[in-house]
C-alpha positions as CSV (number, residue, x, y, z in Angstrom):
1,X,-11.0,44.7,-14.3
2,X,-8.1,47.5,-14.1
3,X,-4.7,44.9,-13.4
4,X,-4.1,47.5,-10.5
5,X,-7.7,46.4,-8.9
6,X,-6.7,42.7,-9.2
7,X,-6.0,40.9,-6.6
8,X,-4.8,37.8,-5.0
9,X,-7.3,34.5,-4.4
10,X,-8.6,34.9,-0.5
11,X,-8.8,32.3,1.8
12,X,-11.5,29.5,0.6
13,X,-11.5,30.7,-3.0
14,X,-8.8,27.8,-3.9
15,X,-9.3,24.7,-3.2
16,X,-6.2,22.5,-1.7
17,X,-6.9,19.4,-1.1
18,X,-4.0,17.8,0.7
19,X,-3.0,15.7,-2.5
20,X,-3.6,11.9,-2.7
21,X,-6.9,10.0,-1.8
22,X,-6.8,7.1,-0.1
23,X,-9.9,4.6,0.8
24,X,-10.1,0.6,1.9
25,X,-13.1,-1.6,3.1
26,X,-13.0,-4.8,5.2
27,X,-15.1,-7.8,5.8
28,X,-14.7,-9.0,9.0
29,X,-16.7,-12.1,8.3
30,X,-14.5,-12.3,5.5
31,X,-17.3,-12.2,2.8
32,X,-15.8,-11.5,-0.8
33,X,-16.5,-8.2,-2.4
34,X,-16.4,-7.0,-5.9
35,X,-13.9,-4.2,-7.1
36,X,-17.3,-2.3,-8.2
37,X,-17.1,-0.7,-4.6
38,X,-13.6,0.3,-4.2
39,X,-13.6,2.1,-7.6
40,X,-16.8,4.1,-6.4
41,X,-15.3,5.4,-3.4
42,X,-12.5,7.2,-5.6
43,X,-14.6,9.3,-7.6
44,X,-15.9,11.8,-5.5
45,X,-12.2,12.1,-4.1
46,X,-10.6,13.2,-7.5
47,X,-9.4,16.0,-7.3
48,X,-7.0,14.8,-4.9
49,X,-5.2,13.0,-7.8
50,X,-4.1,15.0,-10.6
51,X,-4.4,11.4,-13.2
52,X,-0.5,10.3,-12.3
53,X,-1.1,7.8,-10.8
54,X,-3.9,4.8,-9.2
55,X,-4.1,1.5,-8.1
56,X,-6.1,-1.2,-5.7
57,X,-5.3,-3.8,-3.5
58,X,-7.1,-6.9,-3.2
59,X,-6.7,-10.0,-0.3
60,X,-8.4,-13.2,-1.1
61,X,-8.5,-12.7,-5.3
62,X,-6.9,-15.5,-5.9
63,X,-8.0,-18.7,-3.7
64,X,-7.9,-21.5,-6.1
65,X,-3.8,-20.5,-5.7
66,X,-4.3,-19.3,-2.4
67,X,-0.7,-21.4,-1.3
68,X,1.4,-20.1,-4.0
69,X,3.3,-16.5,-4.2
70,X,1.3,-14.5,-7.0
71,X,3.7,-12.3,-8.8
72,X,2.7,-9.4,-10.4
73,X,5.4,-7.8,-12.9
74,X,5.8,-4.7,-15.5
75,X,8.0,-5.1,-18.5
76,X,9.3,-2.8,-20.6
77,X,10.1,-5.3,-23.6
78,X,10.0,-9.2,-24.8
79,X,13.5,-9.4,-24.5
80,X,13.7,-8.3,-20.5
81,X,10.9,-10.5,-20.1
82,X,12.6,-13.6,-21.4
83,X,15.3,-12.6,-19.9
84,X,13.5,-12.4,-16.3
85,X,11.4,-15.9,-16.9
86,X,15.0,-17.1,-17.2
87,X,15.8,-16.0,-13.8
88,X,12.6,-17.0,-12.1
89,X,12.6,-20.8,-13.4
90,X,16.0,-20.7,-12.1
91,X,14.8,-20.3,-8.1
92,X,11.1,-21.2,-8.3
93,X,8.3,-23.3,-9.7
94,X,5.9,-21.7,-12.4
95,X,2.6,-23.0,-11.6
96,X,1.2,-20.4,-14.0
97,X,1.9,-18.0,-16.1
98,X,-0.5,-15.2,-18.4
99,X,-1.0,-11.7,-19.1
100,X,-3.0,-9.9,-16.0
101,X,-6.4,-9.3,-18.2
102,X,-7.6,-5.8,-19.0
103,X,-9.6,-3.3,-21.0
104,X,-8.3,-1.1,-23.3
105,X,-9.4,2.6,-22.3
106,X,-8.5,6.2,-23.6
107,X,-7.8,7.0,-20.4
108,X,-4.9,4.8,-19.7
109,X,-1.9,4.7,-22.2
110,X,1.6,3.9,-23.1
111,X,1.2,0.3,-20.8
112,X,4.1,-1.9,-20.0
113,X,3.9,-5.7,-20.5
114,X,2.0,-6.9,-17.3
115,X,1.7,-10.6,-16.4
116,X,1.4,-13.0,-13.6
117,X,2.8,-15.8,-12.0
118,X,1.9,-18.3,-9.4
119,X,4.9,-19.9,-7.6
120,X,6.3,-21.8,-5.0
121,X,10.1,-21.7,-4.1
122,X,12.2,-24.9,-5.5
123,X,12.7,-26.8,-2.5
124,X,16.5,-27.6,-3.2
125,X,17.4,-23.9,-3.5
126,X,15.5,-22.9,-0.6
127,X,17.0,-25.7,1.7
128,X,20.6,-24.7,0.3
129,X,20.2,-21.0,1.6
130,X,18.4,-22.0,4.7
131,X,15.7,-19.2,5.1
132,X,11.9,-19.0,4.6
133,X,10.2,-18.8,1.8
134,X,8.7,-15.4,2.9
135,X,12.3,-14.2,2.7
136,X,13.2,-16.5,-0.5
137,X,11.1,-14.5,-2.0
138,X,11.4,-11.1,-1.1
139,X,14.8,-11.7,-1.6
140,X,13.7,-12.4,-5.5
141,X,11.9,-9.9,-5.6
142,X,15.0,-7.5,-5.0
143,X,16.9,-9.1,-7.0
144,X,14.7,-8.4,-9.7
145,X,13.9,-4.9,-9.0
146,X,17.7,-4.0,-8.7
147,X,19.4,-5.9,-11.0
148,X,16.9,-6.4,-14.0
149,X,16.9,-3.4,-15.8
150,X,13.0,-2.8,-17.4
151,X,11.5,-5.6,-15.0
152,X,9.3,-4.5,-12.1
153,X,7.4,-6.6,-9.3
154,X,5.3,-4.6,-8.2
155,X,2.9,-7.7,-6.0
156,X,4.3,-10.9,-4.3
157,X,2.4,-12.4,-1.8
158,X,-0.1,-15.0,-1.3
159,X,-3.7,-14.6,-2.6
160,X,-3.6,-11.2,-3.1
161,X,-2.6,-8.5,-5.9
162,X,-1.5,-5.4,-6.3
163,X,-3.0,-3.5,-9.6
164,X,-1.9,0.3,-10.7
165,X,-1.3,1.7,-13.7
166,X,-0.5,6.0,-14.6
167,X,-4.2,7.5,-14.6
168,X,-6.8,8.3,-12.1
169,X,-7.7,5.4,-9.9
170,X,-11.3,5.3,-11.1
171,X,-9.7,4.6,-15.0
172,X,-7.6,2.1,-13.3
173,X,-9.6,0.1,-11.9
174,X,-12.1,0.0,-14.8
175,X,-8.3,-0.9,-16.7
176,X,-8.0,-3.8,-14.8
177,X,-11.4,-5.1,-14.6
178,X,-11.6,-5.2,-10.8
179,X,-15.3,-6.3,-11.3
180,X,-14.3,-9.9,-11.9
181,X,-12.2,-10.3,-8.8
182,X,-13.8,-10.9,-5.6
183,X,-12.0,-9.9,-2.0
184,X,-12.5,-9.9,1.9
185,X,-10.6,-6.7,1.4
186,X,-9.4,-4.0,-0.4
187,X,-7.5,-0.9,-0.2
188,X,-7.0,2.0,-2.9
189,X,-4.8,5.5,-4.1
190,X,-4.8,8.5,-6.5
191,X,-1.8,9.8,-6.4
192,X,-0.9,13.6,-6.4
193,X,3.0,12.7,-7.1
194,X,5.3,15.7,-5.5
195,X,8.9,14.6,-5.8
196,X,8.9,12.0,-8.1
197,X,7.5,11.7,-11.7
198,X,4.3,9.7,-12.3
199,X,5.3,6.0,-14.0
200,X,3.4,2.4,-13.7
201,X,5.8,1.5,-11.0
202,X,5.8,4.6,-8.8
203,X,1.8,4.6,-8.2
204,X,0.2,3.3,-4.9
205,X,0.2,0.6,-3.3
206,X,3.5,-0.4,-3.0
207,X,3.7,-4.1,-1.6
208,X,6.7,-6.8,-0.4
209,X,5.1,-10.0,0.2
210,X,1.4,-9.7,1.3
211,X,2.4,-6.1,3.1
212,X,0.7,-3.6,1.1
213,X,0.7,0.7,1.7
214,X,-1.2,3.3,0.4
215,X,-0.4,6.7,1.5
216,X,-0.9,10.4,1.3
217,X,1.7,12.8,2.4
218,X,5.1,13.6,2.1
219,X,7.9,12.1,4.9
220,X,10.6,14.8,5.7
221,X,12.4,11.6,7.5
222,X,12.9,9.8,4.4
223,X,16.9,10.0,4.5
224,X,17.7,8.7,7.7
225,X,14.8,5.9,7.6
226,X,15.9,4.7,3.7
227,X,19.9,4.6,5.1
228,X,18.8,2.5,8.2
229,X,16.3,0.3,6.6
230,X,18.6,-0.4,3.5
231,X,21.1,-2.1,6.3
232,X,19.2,-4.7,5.9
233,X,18.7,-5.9,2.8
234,X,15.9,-3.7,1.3
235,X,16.6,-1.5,-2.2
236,X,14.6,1.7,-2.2
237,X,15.2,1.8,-6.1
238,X,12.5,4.3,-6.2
239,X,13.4,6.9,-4.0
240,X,9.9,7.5,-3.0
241,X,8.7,7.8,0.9
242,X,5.7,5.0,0.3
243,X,8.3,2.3,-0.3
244,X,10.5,3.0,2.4
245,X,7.0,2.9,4.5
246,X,6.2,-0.5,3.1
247,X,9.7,-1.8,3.9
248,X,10.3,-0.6,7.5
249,X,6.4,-2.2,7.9
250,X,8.0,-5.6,6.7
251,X,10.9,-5.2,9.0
252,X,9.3,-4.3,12.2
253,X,6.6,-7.1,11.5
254,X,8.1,-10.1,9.7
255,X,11.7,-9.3,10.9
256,X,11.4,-8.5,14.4
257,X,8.5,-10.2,15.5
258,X,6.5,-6.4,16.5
259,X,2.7,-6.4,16.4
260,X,0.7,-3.9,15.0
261,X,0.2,-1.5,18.0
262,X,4.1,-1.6,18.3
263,X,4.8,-1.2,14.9
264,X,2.3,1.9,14.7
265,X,4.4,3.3,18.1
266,X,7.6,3.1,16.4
267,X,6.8,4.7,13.1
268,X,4.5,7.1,14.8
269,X,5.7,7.2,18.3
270,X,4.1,9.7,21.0
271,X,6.2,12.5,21.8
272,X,8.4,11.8,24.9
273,X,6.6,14.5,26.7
274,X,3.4,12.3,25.8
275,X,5.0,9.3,27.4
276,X,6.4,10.4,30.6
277,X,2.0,10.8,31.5
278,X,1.9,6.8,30.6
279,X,1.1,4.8,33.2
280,X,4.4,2.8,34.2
281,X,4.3,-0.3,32.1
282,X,3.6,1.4,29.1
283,X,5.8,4.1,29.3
284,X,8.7,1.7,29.6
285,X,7.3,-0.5,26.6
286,X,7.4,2.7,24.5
287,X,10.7,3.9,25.8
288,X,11.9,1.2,25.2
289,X,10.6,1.4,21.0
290,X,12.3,5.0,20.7
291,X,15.3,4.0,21.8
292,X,15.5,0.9,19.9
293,X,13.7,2.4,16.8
294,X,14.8,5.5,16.6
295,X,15.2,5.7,12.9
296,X,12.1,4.6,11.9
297,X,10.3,6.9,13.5
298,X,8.6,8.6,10.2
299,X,8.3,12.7,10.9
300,X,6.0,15.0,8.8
301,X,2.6,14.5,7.0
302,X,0.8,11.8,6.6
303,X,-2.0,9.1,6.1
304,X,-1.7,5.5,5.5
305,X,-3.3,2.4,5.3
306,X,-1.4,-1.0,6.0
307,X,-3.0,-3.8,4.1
308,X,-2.3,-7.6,5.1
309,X,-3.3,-10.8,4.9
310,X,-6.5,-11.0,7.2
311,X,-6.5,-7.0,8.3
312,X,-6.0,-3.6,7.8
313,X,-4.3,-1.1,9.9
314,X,-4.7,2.4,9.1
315,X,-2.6,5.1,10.9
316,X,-2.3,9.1,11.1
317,X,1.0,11.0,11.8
318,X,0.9,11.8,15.3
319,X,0.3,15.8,14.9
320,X,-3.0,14.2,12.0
321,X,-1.5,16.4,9.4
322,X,-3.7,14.6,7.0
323,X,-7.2,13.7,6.9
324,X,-8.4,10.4,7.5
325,X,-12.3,8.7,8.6
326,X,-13.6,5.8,9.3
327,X,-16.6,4.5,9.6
328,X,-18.8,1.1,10.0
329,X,-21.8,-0.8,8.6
330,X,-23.0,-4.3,9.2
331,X,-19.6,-6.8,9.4
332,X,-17.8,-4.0,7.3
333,X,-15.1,-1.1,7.8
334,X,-14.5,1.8,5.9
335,X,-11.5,4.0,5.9
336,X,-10.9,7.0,3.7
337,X,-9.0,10.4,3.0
338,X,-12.8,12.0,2.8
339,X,-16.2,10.7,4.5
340,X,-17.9,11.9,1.0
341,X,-15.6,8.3,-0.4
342,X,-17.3,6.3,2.6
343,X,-20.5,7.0,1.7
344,X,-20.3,6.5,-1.9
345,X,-19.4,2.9,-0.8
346,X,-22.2,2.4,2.1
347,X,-24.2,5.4,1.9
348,X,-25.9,4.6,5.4
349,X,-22.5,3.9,7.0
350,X,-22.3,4.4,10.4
351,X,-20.2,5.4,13.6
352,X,-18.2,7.9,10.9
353,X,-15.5,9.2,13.6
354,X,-12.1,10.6,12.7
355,X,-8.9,9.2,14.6
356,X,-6.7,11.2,16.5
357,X,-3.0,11.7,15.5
358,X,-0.9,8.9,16.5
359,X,-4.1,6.4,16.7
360,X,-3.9,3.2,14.8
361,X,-7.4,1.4,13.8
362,X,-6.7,-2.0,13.4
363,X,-9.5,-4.5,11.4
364,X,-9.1,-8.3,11.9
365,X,-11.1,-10.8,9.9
366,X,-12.4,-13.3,11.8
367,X,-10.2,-16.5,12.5
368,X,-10.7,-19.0,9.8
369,X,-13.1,-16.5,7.6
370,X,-10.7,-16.4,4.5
């Protein structure tokens, strides 16, 4: 072709495909699945990732510890490792500790050290600071992520685990041998990274405690929510928008008492115009959300899913800037960036419908199920 008859790509020629995937299934009889199913639903979605970055959460992996605080952690050497192990039998009990198993594939390269731990606070130091132990150990796990240069928790909650690695989710989960786990529910991400460069630590799902996020998107409000959220107490050493999401989740929930339809009307709240045609009672309670939240509300593009101990919560922005479906089969819920992921989990899934902006779909396990 003559370079003056060439012309630009038209409209459906390229392909742009909102970067990231994300995908989760739930049991709400709380039956255990394998990670075979999870790691099937991110294949057909990859070309949303560009191989920088994948991971899984699990909930209910690890129930012969279920009452202990499973830590997950990257090193970068022997000696930070020591050095962090120091540290950790200084303020908790080790009731384990090993290597997190995996395969070695092409695929996935240049990996940290990456073990596991399953602890309890030590009583005396716990009484002599007179918190929690949920805040014990988030507390720890700040410390840790600040202050220990070349050690990362990445997963700290109870009977659950975060795995993610640089590579396309598929690779990673094959990494981590998600097979030999069995969970009432997971949740996974391929990242498409935009402002920040693709490393173990900086793939999805980012977790604090048994709060876990996947997202796709990009947060213009990242600023103003990472100042107000660092007021109290939280690090955003990774200057990404997914971990400022996972904190002001822990906030609003563990911190201020909100349930999940509040928290999902502060960090997507209606517009005000949207509000004023509430009935009475609830246009007060969500008045009342925007004016005491204001910066949390989270502003541009995005899709997330909110993983927790016994649920699921998965959440547009409230203009649905980014795509999301669920759907249903038997005792089980799907959620995904693409239907194509849903039905490479369940292909006869069911009741596939798309939430509106704004629209949080919230999955329960049954009481006493897990």
């Amino acid at each position: 072709m003559n370079p003056s008859e060439q012309r630009a790509p038209r409209e459906g020629e390229v392909r742009i495909p909102s970067g990231c995937a994300i995908a989760a299934v739930i049991s709400k009889s709380g039956e255990r699945m394998s990670g075979e199913g999870i790691i099937k639903a991110m294949r057909p979605m990859r070309e949303r990732s560009n191989g920088l970055g994948g991971g899984f959460a699990g909930y209910g992996i690890y129930p012969e510890y279920r009452d202990f605080f499973a830590l997950h952690i990257f090193y970068d050497s022997d000696a930070v490792r020591t050095e962090c192990e120091t540290y950790l039998r200084s303020a908790l009990e080790i009731v384990r500790s090993e290597t997190i198993p995996t395969r070695k594939l092409p695929a996935i390269t240049d990996e940290p050290l990456i073990r596991r731990y399953f602890v309890t606070p030590l009583r005396s130091v716990l009484a002599s600071m007179q918190v929690d132990e949920n805040e014990f150990v988030a507390r720890v796990v700040m410390r840790i992520n600040t202050r220990f240069d070349g050690a990362y928790v990445f997963s700290s909650g109870k009977n659950m685990g975060v795995f993610k690695a640089v590579g396309y989710p598929e690779d990673v989960g094959e990494f981590y041998r998600l097979e030999e786990y069995g969970a009432y529910s997971w949740t996974a991400h391929g990242r498409y990274p935009t402002n920040t460069p693709g490393w173990w630590g900086g793939a999805h799902p980012f977790a604090l405690l048994d709060r876990t996020v996947v997202h796709n998107g990009e947060i213009s409000s990242y600023d103003a929510n990472r100042r107000f959220i660092e007021m109290f107490g939280y690090r955003c050493t990774l200057q990404t928008d997914t971990e400022v999401i996972t904190y002001i989740a822990d906030y609003l929930i563990r911190k201020q008492g909100l349930t999940l339809t509040e928290t999902a009307s502060v960090i997507a709240a209606p517009f005000w115009s949207t509000i004023a045609r509430k009935p009475e009672s609830e246009r007060r309670e969500l008045e009342y959300l925007r004016a005491v939240f204001p910066s949390l509300l989270i502003t541009g593009p995005f899709s997330i899913i909110l993983g927790f101990t016994g649920g699921l919560m998965a959440l547009n922005d409230r203009l649905k800037l980014r795509s999301m479906v669920t759907g249903e089969k038997g005792d089980r819920v799907y959620i995904a960036s693409e239907e194509a992921a849903i039905r490479a989990m369940e292909p006869d899934a069911e009741n596939i419908y798309a939430p509106t902006g704004g629209e949080a779909v919230i999955v329960k396990v049954r009481e006493g199920a897990f």
